[in-house]
C-alpha positions in Angstrom: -19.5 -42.3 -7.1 -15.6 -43.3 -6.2 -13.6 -40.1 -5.6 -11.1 -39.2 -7.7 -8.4 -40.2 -5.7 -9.8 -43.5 -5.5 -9.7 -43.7 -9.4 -5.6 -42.8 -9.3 -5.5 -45.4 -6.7 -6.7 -48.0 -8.9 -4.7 -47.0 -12.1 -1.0 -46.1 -10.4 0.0 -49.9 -9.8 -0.9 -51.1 -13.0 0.6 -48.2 -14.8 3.7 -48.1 -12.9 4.4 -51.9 -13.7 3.5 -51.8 -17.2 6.0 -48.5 -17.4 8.6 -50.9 -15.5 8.1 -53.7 -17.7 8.2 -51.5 -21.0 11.3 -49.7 -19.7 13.3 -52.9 -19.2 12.3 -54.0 -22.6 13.6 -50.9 -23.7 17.1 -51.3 -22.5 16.7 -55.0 -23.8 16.1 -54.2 -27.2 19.1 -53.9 -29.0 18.5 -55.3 -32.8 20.2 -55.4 -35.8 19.3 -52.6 -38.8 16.7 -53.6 -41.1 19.0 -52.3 -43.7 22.8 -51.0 -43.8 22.7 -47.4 -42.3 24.8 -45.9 -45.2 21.3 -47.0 -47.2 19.0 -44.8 -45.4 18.6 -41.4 -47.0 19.8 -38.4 -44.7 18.5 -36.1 -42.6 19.2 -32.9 -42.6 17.6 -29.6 -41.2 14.9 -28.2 -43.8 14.7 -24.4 -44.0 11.1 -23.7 -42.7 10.6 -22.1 -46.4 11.7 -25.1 -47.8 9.6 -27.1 -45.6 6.5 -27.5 -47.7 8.0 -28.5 -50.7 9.0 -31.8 -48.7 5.2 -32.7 -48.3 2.6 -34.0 -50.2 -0.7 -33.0 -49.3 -4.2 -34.5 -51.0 -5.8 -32.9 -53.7 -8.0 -30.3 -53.0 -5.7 -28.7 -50.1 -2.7 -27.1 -49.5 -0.4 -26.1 -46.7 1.3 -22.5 -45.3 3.5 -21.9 -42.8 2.5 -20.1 -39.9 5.6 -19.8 -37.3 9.0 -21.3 -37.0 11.5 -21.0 -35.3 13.0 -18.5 -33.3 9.4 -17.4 -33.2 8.3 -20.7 -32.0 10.1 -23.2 -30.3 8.7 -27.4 -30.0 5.4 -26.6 -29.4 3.3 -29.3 -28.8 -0.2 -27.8 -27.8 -2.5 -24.6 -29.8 -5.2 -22.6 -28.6 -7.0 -19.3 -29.9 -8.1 -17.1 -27.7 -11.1 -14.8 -28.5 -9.1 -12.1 -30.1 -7.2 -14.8 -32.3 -4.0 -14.8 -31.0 -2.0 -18.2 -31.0 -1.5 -19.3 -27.6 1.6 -22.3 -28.1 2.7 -25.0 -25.3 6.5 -25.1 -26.1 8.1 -28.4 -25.3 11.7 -26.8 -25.0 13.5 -29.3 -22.8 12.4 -32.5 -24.5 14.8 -34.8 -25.4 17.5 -32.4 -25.6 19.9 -35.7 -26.5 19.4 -38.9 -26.7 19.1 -40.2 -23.4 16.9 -37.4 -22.2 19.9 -35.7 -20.0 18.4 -32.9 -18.2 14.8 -32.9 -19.7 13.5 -32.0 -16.4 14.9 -28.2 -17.1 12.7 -25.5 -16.7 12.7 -23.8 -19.5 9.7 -24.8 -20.8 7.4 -21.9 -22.2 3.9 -20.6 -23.3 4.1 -17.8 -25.4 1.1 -16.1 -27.8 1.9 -15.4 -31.4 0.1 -12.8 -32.8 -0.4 -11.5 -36.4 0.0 -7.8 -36.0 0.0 -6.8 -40.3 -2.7 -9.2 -41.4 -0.7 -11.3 -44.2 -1.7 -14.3 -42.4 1.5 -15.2 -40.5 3.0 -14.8 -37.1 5.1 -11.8 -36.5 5.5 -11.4 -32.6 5.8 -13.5 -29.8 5.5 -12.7 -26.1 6.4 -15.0 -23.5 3.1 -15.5 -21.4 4.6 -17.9 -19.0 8.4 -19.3 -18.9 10.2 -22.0 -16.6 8.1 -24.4 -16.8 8.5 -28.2 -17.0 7.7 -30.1 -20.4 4.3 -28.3 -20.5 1.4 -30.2 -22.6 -1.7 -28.8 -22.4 -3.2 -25.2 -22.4 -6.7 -24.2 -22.0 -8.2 -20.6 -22.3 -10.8 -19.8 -19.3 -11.4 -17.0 -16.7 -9.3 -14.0 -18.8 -6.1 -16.3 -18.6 -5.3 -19.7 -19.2 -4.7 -23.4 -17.6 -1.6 -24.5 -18.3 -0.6 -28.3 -17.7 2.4 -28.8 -16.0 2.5 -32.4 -14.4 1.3 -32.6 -11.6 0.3 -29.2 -11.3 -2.1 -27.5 -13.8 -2.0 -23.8 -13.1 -4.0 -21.1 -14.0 -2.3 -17.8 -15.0 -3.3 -14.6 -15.7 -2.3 -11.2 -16.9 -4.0 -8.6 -15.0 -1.7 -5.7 -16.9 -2.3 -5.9 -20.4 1.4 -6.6 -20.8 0.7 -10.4 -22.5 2.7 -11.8 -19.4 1.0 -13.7 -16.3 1.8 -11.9 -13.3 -0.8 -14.1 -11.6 -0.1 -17.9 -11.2 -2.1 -20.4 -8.3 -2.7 -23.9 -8.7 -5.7 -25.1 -9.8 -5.8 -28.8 -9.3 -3.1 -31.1 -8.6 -2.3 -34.6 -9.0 -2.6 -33.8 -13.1 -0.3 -37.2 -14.1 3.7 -37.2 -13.4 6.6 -35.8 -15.0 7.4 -38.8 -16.8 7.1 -39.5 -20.5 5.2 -37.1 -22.7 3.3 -39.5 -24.4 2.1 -41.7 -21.0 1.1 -38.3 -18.6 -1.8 -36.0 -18.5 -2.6 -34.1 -21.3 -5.5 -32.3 -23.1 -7.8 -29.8 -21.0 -10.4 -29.5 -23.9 -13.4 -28.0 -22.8 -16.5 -30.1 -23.8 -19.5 -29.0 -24.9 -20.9 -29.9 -21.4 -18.8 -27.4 -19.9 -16.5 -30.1 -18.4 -12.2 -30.0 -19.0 -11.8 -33.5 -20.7 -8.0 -34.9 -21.2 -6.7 -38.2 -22.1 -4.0 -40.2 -19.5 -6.2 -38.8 -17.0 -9.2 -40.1 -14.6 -10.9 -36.3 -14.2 -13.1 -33.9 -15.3 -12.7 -30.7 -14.3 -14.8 -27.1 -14.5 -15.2 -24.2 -13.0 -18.3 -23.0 -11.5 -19.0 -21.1 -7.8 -15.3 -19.3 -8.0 -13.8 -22.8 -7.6 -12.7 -25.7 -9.6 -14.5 -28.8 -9.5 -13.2 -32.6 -9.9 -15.1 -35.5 -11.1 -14.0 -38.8 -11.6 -13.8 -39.9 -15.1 -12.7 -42.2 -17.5 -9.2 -42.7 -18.6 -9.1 -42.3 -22.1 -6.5 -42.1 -24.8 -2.6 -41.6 -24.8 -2.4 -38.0 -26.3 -4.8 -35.6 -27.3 -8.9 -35.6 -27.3 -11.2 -34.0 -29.5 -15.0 -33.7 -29.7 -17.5 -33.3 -32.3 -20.8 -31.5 -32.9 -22.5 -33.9 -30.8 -19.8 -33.4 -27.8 -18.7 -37.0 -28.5 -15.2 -37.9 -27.6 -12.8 -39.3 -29.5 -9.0 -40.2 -28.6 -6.4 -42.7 -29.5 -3.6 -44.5 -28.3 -0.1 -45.3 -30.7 -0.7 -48.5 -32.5 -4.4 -47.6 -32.4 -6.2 -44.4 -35.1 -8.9 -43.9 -33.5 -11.5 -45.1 -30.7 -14.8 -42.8 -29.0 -16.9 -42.7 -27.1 -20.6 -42.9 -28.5 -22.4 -42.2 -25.1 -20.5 -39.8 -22.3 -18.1 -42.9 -20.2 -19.6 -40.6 -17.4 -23.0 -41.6 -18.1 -22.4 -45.5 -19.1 -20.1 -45.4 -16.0 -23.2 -45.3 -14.0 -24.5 -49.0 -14.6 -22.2 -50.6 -12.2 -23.5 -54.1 -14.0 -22.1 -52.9 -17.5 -18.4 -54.0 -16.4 -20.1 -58.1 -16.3 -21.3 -57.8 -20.2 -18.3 -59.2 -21.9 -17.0 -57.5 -24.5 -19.4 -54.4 -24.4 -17.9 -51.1 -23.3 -21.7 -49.0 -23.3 -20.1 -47.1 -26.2 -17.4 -46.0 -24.8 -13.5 -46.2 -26.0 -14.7 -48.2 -28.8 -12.5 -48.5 -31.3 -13.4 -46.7 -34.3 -10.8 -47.3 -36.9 -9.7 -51.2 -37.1 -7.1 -51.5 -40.0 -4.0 -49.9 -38.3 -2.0 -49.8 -41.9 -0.2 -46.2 -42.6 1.4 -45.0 -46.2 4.2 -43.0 -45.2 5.9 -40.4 -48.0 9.6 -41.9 -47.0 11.0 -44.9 -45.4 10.5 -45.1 -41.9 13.6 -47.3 -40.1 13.8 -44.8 -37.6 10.9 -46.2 -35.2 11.4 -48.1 -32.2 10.1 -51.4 -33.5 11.7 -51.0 -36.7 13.6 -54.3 -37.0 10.2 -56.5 -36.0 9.3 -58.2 -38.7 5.7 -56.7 -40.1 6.5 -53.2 -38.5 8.0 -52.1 -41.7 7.1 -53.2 -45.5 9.8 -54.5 -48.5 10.9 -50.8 -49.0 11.0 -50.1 -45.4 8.3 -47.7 -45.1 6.4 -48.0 -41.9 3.5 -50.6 -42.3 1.0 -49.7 -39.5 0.9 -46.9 -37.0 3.1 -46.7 -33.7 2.9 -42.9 -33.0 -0.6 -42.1 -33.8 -1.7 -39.2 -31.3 -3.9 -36.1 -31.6 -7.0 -37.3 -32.9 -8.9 -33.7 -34.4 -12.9 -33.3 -35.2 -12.8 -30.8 -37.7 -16.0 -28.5 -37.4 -14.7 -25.3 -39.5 -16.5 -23.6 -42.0 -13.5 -23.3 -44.4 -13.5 -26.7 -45.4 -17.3 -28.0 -45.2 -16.6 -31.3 -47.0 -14.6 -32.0 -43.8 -16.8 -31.2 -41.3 -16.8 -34.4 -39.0 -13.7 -35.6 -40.4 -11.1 -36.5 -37.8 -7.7 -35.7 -38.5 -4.8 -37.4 -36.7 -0.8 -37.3 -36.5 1.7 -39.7 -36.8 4.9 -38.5 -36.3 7.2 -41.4 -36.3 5.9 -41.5 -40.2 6.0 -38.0 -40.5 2.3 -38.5 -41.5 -1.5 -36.6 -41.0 -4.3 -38.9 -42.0 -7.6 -37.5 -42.3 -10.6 -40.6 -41.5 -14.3 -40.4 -42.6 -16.4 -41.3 -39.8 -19.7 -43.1 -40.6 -22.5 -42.9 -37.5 -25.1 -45.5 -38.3 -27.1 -46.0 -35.6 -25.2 -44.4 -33.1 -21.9 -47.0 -33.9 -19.2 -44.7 -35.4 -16.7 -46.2 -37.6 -14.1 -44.6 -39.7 -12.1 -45.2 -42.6 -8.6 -43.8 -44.6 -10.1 -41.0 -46.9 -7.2 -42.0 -49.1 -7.0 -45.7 -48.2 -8.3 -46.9 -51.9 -4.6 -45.1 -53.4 -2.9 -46.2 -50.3 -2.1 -42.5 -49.3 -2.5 -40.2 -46.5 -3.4 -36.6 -46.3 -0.4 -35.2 -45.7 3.4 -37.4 -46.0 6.5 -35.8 -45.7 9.8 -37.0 -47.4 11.4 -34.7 -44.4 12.3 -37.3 -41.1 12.3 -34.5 -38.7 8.7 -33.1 -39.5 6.8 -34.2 -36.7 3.4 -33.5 -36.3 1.4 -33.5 -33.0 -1.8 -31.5 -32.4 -4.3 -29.3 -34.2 -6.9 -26.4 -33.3 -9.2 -25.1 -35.8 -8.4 -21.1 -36.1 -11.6 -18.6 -36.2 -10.8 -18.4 -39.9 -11.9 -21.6 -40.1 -8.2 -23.3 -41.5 -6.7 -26.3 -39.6 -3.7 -25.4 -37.6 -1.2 -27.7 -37.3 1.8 -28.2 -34.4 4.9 -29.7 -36.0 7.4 -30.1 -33.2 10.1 -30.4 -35.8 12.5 -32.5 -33.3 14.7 -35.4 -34.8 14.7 -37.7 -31.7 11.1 -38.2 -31.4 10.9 -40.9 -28.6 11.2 -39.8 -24.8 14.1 -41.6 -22.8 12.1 -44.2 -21.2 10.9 -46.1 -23.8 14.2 -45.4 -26.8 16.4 -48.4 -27.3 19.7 -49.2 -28.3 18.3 -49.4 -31.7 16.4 -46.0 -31.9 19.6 -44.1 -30.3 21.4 -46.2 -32.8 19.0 -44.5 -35.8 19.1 -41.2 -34.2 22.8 -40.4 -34.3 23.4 -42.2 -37.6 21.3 -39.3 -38.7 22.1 -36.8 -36.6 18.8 -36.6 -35.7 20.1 -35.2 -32.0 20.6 -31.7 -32.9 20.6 -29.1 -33.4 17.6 -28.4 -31.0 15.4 -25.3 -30.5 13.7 -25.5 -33.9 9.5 -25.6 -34.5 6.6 -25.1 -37.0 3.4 -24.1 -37.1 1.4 -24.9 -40.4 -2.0 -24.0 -41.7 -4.0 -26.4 -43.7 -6.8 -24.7 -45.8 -8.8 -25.3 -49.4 -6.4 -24.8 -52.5 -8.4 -22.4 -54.1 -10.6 -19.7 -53.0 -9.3 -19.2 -49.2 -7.4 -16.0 -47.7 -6.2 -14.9 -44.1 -9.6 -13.4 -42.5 -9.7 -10.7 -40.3 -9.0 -10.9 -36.5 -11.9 -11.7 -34.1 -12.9 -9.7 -31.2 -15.0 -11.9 -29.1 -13.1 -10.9 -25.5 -15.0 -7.9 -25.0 -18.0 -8.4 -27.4 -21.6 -7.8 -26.2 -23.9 -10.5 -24.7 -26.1 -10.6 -27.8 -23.6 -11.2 -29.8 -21.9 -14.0 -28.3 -25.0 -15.4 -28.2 -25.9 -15.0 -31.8 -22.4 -16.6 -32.4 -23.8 -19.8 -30.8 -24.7 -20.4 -34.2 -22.1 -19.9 -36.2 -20.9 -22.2 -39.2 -17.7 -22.3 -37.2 -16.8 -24.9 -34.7 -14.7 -22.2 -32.8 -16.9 -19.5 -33.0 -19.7 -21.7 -31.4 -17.3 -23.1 -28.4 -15.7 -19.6 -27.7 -18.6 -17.8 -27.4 -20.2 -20.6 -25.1 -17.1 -20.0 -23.0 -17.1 -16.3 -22.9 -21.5 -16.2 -21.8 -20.5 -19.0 -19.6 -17.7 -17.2 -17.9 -19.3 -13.6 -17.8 -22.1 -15.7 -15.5 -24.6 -12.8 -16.9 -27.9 -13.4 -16.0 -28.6 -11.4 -19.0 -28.0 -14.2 -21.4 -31.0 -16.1 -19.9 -33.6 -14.7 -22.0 -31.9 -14.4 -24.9 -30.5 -18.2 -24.6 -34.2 -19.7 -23.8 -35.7 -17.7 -26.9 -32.4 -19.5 -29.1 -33.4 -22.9 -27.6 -37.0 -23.0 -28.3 -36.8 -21.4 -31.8 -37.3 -24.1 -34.0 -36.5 -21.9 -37.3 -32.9 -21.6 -35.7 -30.1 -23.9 -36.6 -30.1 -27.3 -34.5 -26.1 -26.8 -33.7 -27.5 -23.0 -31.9 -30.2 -24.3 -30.0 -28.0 -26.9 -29.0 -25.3 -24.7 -28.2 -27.8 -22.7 -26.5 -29.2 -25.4 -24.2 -25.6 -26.1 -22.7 -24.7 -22.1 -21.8 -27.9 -22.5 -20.3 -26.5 -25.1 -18.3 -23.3 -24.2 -17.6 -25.6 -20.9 -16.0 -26.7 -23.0 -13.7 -30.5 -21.7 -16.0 -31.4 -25.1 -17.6 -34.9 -25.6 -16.4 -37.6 -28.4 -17.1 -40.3 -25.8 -18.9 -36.9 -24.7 -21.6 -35.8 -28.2 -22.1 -39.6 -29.6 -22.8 -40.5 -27.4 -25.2 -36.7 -27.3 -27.0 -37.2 -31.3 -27.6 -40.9 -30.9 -28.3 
């Protein structure tokens, strides 16, 4: 198999001349307005109170806030750890004006909200980690966390109980560059096979013998990966909603005579969604292809995605009807679409759940509401980033025209603003109590294996996994082979078993039997 470093060999020139190529037609591209700027509605800053009233959401569901700011500040990544406290990426020195003057500050943070009264939203934040580059990506493991921060993922710890890392090493290197946010490593979403999957990136990554293992793998997506029950991928790129892959890339990647079948990618990156059209809640001038003719319709709302990013399996048991749904952000349209995914013989397609009324799940009539990752909460609710930052496009790719749009608007300042929202059922839902799955009991991580939950089943996977008890072994085998237990547990089961090291030919035989 070619080494990673082989892999990053192959990519760099082509990415590097296609960044070179795209960042001259950036500084090339200075159009006229599709309409007079005095036209365009303004906009202003929207109290995070306020901000809820801007958006329509589909019937059936409504929205809450979380966080804003000062609690939170441009986040860009979520994660819940077993005790459910919000860890947030915060994006602080991103595109602090609009040519991107001193975005490689570091002052860049991950901090943990928590909800210490139990009405359902934030009320403290520490500061876990601080001075840090344009962080993107954090993944809970080993009592602390990975934190991405090109090209250096590094895992912190707190070894004091204080909810700040006094322990910081480098994991892995060579994790993308410091370039732009939306063309560099990102992701670190553990997979139900145990593995750290990310999109812009060409490894796998996990932990196992006290040391961190790489494995080439396929490059997939722009920003943000997601799985689903099955532990199928799914990621995107901006002008595309939605490919997958229906097979693991690193098993297709095996048949070195697949590459000659033209046209066929063995089920992997296949695109999933193929009509590209968005209905945005406002109009959408503001993009950087905005004066291309087809880019926006007659009342200047944008006509097909160019920021789509995040793509989100929801597996939660809050809002079973969208179990297997894929949710995904588009901020330049200050848009969430939610897609229906059909699997028919193992070729997924999806579809617009709103696409016969020509809406989305969620517009917003505010500009600066930006949208760009989920995580599914242990209360089952969908939790939704909303970097809430007028200049959206990172330096190397704005033009004349989008700084143009930007300052018409104001849309530079002021900075240091963020929200965290919470999408749940409109009727019947409340805040649920706080887990405690840290320092829970073999048995019962393992009896959370099958859980209605999506993240109940992957952080108690996690948490056996970690521990490396051998005690789990029995109690894992017996969930495997029970055929009275729920598929998704057995399942579950099988891979703790795995990432044990305990997955033996006499368990698997009679599980599939």
């Amino acid at each position: 198999m070619p080494s990673v470093s082989a892999h990053r060999a192959a990519v760099r020139p082509l990415l590097a001349a296609t960044l070179l190529a795209l960042a001259r037609l950036a500084g090339a591209e200075d159009m006229p307005d599709p309409l007079p700027l005095s036209k365009i509605p303004p906009a202003p800053v929207v109290p995070p109170a306020q901000g809820v009233a801007t958006m329509t959401v589909a019937p059936g569901f409504r929205v809450e806030l979380v966080a804003s700011e000062p609690l939170v500040d441009t986040p860009v990544a979520l994660a819940f750890d077993g005790d459910g406290r919000l860890w947030v990426a915060e994006m602080c020195g991103f595109m602090p004006d609009v040519n991107g003057t001193n975005e490689d500050k570091p002052i860049g943070r991950i901090v943990i909200l928590e909800d210490s009264d139990g009405d359902g939203k934030m009320d403290k934040a520490t500061t876990f980690m601080d001075g840090l580059v344009l962080p993107r990506a954090i993944s809970l493991t080993q009592g602390g966390a990975l934190i991405a921060e090109p090209p250096t993922v590094w895992f912190a710890k707190d070894t004091d109980g204080d909810g700040k890392a006094d322990v910081k090493t480098a994991a892995f290197a060579g994790y993308g560059g410091r370039g732009n946010m939306e063309h560099t490593a990102n992701g670190l979403m553990r997979g139900l096979d145990n593995w750290l999957y990310s999109a812009n990136h060409v490894a796998r990554y996990r932990f196992q013998d006290g040391t961190w293992l790489a494995q080439p793998s396929a490059n997939r997506g722009q920003w943000g990966v997601s799985q689903d029950d099955l532990g199928r991928l799914y990621h995107n790129n901006n002008s595309d909603w939605l490919s997958g892959d229906a097979v693991p890339a690193d098993w297709y990647g095996r048949n070195p005579a697949l590459s000659a079948i033209k046209g066929h990618t063995g089920g992997a990156g296949e695109q999933i969604i193929h009509n590209q059209a968005v209905w945005t809640g406002r109009m959408n001038p503001g993009v950087n292809r905005g004066y291309r003719k087809g880019q926006l319709r007659d009342d200047f709302r944008l006509a097909t995605c160019t920021a789509a990013c995040a793509p989100f399996v929801y597996r939660g048991a809050a809002m079973p009807d969208c179990v297997g749904d894929v949710f995904i952000c588009e901020p330049s349209g200050n848009t969430v679409r939610r897609a229906r995914i059909t699997d028919q013989d193992g070729r997924l397609t999806g579809t617009n759940a709103y696409d016969a009324q020509k809406k989305e799940f969620i517009t917003s009539t505010d500009e600066r509401f930006r949208p760009v990752n989920f995580a599914e909460g242990p209360d089952g609710a969908l939790y939704l980033a909303d970097l809430y930052h007028g200049v959206l496009q990172d330096k190397v790719f704005i033009t004349p025209y989008l700084k143009r749009q930007s300052l018409a608007r104001g849309l530079d300042k002021p900075l240091d603003l963020g929200r965290i929202y919470r999408i749940v059922p409109d009727k019947g839902w409340k805040p649920q109590p706080r887990p405690a799955l840290e320092k829970a009991a073999i048995p019962a991580l393992v009896a959370h294996l099958s859980d209605d939950g999506g993240w109940w089943r992957d952080t108690a996977q996690r948490l056996v996994v970690e521990r490396g008890d051998k005690a789990a072994i029995p109690l894992l085998q017996a969930l495997a082979v029970n055929a009275a237990a729920k598929p998704l547990g057995r399942m579950h089961a099988l891979w703790t078993l795995e990432g044990l090291g305990a997955a033996d030919a006499p368990t698997l035989a009679k599980a599939l039997a």
